[in-house]
C-alpha positions as CSV (number, residue, x, y, z in Angstrom):
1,X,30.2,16.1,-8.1
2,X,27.1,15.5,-5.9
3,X,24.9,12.8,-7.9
4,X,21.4,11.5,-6.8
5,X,21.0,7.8,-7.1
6,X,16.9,7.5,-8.8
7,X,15.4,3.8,-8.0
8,X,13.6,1.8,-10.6
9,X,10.5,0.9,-10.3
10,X,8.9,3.8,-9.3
11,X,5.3,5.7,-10.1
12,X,2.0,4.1,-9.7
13,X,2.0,0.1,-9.3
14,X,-0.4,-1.7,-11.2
15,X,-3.3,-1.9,-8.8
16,X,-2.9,2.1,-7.8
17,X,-3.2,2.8,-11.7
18,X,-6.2,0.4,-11.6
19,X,-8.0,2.6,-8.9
20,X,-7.0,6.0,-9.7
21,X,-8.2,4.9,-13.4
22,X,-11.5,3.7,-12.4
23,X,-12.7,7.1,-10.3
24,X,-11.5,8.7,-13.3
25,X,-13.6,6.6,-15.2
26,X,-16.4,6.9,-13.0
27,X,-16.4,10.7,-13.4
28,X,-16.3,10.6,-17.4
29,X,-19.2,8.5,-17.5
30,X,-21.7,9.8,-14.9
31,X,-20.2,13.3,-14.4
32,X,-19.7,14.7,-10.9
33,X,-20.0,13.8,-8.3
34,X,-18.6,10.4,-7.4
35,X,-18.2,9.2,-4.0
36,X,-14.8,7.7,-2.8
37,X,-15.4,5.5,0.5
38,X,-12.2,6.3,2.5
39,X,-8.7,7.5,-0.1
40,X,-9.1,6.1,-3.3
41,X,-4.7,5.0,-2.7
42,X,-2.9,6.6,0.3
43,X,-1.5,10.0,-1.5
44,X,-3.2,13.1,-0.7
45,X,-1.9,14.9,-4.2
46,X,-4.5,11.7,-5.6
47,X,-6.8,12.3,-3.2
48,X,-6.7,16.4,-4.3
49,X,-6.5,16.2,-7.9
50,X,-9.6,14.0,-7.9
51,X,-11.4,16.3,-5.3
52,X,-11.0,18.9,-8.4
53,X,-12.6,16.5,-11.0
54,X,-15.7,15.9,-8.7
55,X,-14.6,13.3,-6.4
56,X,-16.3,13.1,-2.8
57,X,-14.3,10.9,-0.5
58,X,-16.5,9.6,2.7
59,X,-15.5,7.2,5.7
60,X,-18.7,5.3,4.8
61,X,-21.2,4.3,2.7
62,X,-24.0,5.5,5.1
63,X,-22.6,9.5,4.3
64,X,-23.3,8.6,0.2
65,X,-26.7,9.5,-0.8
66,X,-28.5,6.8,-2.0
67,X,-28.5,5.6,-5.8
68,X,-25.2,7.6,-6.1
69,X,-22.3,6.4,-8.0
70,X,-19.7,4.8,-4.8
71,X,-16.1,3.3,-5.6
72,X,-14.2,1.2,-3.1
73,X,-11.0,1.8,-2.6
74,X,-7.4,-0.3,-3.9
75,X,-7.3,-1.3,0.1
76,X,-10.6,-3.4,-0.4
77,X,-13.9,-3.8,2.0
78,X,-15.4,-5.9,4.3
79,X,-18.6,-7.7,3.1
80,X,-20.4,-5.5,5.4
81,X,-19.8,-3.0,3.6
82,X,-21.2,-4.4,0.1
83,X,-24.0,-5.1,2.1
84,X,-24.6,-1.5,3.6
85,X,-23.9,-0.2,0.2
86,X,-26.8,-2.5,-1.3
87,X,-29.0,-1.4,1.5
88,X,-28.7,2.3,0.3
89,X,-29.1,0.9,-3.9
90,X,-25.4,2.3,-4.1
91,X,-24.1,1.7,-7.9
92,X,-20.8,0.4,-6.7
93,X,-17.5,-0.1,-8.7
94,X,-15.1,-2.2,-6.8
95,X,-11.8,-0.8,-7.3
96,X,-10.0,-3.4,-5.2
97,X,-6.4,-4.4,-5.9
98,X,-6.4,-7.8,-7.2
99,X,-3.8,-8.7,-5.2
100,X,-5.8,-7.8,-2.0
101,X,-8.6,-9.5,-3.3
102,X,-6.2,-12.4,-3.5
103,X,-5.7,-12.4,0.2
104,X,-9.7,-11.7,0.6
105,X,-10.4,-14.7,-0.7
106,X,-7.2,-16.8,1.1
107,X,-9.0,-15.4,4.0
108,X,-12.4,-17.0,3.4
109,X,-11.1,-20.6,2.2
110,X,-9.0,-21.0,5.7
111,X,-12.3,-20.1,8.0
112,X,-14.3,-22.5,5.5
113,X,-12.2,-25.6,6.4
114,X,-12.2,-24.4,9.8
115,X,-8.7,-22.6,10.7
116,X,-8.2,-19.6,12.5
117,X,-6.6,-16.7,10.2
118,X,-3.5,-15.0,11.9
119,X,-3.4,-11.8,9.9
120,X,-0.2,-10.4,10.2
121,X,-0.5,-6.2,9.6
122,X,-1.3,-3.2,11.0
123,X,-4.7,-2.5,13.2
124,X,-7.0,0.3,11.9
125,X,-5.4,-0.1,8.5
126,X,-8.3,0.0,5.7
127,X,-6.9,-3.6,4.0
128,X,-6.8,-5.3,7.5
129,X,-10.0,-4.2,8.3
130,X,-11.6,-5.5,5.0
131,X,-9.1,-8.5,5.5
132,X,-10.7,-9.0,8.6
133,X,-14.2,-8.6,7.7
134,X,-14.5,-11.8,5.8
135,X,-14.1,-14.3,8.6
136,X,-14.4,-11.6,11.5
137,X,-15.0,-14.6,14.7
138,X,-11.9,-16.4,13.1
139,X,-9.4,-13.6,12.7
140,X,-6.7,-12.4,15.0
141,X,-4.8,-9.3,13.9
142,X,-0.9,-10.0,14.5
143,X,0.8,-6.4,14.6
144,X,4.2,-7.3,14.1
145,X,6.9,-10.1,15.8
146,X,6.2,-8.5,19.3
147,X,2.3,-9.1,19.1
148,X,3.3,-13.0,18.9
149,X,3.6,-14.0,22.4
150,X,0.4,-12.6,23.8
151,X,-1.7,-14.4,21.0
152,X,-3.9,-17.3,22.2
153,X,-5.7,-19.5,19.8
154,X,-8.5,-22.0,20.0
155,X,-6.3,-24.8,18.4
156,X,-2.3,-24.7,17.6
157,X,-2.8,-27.4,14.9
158,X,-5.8,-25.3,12.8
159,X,-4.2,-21.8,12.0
160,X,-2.8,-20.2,9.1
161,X,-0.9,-17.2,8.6
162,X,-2.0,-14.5,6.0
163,X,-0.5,-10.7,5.7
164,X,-1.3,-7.7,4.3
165,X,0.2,-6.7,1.0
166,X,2.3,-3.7,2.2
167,X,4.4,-4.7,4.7
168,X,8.3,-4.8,5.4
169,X,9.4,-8.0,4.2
170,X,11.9,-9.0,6.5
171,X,10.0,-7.7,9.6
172,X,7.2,-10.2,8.0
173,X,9.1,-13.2,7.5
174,X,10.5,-12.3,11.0
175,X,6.5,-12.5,12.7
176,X,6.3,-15.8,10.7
177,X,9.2,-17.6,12.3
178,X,8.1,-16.3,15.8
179,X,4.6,-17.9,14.7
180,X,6.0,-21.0,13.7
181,X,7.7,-21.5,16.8
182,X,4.9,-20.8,18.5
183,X,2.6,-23.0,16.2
184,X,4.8,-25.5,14.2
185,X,1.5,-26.7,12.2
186,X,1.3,-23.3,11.0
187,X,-0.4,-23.3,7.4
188,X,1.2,-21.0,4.8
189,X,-0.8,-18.9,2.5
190,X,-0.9,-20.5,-1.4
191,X,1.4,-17.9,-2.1
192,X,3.1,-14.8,-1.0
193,X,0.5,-12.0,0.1
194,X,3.3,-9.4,0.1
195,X,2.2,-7.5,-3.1
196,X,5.2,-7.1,-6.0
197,X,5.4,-3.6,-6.2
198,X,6.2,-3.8,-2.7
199,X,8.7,-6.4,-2.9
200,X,10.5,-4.5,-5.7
201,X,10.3,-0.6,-4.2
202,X,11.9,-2.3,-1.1
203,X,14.6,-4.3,-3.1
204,X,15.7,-0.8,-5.0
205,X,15.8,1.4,-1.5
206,X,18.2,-1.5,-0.1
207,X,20.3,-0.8,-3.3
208,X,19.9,2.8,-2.4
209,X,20.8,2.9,0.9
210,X,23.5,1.3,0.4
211,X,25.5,3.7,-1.4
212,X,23.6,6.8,-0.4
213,X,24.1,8.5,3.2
214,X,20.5,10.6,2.6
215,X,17.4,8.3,1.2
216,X,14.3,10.6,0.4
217,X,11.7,8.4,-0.1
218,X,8.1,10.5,-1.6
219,X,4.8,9.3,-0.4
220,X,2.1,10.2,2.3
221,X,2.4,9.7,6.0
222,X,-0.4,7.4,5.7
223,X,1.1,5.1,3.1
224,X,1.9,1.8,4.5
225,X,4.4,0.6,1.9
226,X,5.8,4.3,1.9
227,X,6.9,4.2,5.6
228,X,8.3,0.8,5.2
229,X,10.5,2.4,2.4
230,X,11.9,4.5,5.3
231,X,12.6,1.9,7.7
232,X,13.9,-0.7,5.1
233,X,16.5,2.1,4.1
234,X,18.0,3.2,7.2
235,X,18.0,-0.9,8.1
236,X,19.8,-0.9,4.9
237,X,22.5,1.3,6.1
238,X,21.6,4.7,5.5
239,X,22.5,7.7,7.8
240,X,19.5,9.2,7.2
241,X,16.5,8.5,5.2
242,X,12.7,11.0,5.4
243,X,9.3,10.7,3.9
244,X,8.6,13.8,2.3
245,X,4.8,14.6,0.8
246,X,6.4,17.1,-1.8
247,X,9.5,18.7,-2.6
248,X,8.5,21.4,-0.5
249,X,8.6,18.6,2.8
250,X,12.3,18.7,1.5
251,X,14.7,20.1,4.5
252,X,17.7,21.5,2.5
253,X,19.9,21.4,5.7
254,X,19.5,17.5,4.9
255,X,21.6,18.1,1.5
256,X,24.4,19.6,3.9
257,X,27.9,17.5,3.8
258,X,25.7,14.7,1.8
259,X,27.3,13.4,-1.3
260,X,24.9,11.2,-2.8
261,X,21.3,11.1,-2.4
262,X,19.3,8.1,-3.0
263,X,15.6,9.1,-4.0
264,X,12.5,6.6,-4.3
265,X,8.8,6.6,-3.9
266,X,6.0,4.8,-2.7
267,X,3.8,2.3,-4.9
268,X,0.6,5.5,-5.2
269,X,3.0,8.2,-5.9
270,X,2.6,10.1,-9.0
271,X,5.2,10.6,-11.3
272,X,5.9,14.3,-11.4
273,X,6.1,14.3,-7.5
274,X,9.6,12.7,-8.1
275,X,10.3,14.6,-11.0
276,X,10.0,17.9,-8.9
277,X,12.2,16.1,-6.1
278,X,14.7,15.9,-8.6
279,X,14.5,19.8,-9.5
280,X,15.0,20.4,-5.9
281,X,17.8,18.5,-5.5
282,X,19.8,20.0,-9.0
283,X,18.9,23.3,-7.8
284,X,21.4,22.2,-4.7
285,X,23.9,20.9,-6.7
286,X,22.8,17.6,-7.5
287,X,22.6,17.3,-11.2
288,X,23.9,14.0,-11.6
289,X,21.2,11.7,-11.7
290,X,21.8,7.7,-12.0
291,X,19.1,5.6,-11.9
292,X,19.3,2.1,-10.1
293,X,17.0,-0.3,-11.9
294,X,16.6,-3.3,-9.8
295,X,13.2,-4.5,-11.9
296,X,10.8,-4.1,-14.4
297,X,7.3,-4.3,-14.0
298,X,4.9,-5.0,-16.8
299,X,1.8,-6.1,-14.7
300,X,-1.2,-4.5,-15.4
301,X,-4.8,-5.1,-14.1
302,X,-8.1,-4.7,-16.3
303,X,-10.3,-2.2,-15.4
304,X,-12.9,-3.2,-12.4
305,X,-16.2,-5.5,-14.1
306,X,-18.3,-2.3,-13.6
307,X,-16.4,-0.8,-15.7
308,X,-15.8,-3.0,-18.4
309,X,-19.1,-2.5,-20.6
């Protein structure tokens, strides 16, 4: 019998519901439209359903008419950008994940006492770049263990290490030993930046991939944590694992000679995405679903301060 192995958690993590909420918010309460500077989460199914309630998603501020209702993404912004939106009287709502407001502020105590801020994650990503805008003269972006030779600091016994929240977390505890070596007097963030729902997505494709020759995992191309799903289960020892948009993205000559199928999703992908994954698949023969829970997440965020009147 060909069975599909379903990993728990799954759906929107506690700071994607938080966003997608507050747009939705937004639109109830001042009608359309709403600008969106840059994707509200990385999911264009958010992104479209959103577009069909009145959202207008922008690269910047300066495309947002002034005076018009502007929410910031879960990735977060650069104080620049609060600045640029004043500058045009934007009515903000900050729809930050906490968590990366967490780092945000990790970010601005290290330049205070003087250290330079080795950010380990992605360049052009939206969180690195807000990350980045808080001590901008003090940060160096580290892109991974092979970016830590090359790096050259002002002094070896003032840095500390910081990390965006949606990153593999072996191949970051792998850039941190490289920096250690390099920098023995390496300072550790208060606490781990790596956000939860990341840690626990990861955790259950492991489990996944480890019984499953085929891992589909649903989320955007542009979804950081989602493409680290994909890496974390073929490292996990799966033949073959994909990153599929849809169940349409779904290649049925995948299915062929496959067993079990392990299916997960990224930390901003709806619900019903997975749900019509899992028609797909019983429409080829896998009916059997199991799910592998591997946590339970009860976190949840209150709604941004602009919101809460």
């Amino acid at each position: 019998m060909k069975q599909v192995l379903l990993a728990s958690p799954r759906g929107y993590c506690a700071g994607v519901d938080r966003a997608v909420r507050a747009v939705e918010a937004a639109l109830e309460r001042n009608g359309a439209p709403v600008y969106v500077r840059k994707q509200i989460v990385h999911n264009t199914h958010v992104v479209r359903r959103l577009e069909r309630l009145g959202a207008v998603f922008v690269d910047e501020v300066s495309e947002v008419p002034p005076g018009s209702v502007t929410v910031f993404s879960a990735h977060g912004v650069a104080p620049a950008v609060h600045e640029a939106a004043a500058g045009r009287s934007l009515r903000t709502i900050d729809a930050t994940c906490p968590l990366v407001t967490k780092v945000h502020r990790e970010a601005v105590r290290a330049a205070a006492r003087g250290d330079q801020i080795l950010l380990i994650g992605h360049h052009g990503h939206e969180e690195v770049e807000g990350t980045s805008g808080e001590a901008p003269a003090d940060t160096i972006v580290v892109d991974g263990p092979e970016a830590v030779a090359g790096l050259e600091v002002r002094d070896p016994a003032k840095v500390t290490w910081l990390s965006q929240t949606t990153l593999s977390v072996a191949e970051t505890e792998q850039t941190v030993r490289r920096l250690r070596e390099r920098f023995p007097l390496l300072s550790d963030p208060p606490s781990d930046d790596i956000c939860y729902a990341t840690q626990n997505r990861q955790e259950a494709v492991a489990e996944l991939a480890s019984r499953a020759g085929l891992v589909l995992v649903v989320g955007s191309a542009n979804s950081s944590n989602s493409v680290r799903l994909v890496e974390v289960a073929l490292d996990g020892g799966a033949s073959a694992a994909y990153l599929v948009e849809d169940a349409a993205a779904v290649d049925p000559a995948w299915l062929e000679g496959v067993p079990t199928v392990g299916v997960t999703s990224g930390a901003s992908v709806p619900e019903d995405l997975v749900e019509q994954v899992l028609e797909l698949l019983a429409g080829h023969g896998f009916g059997d679903v199991r799910e592998v829970r591997t946590a339970e997440e009860k976190l949840s965020f209150a709604p941004p301060r602009e919101l809460r009147s």
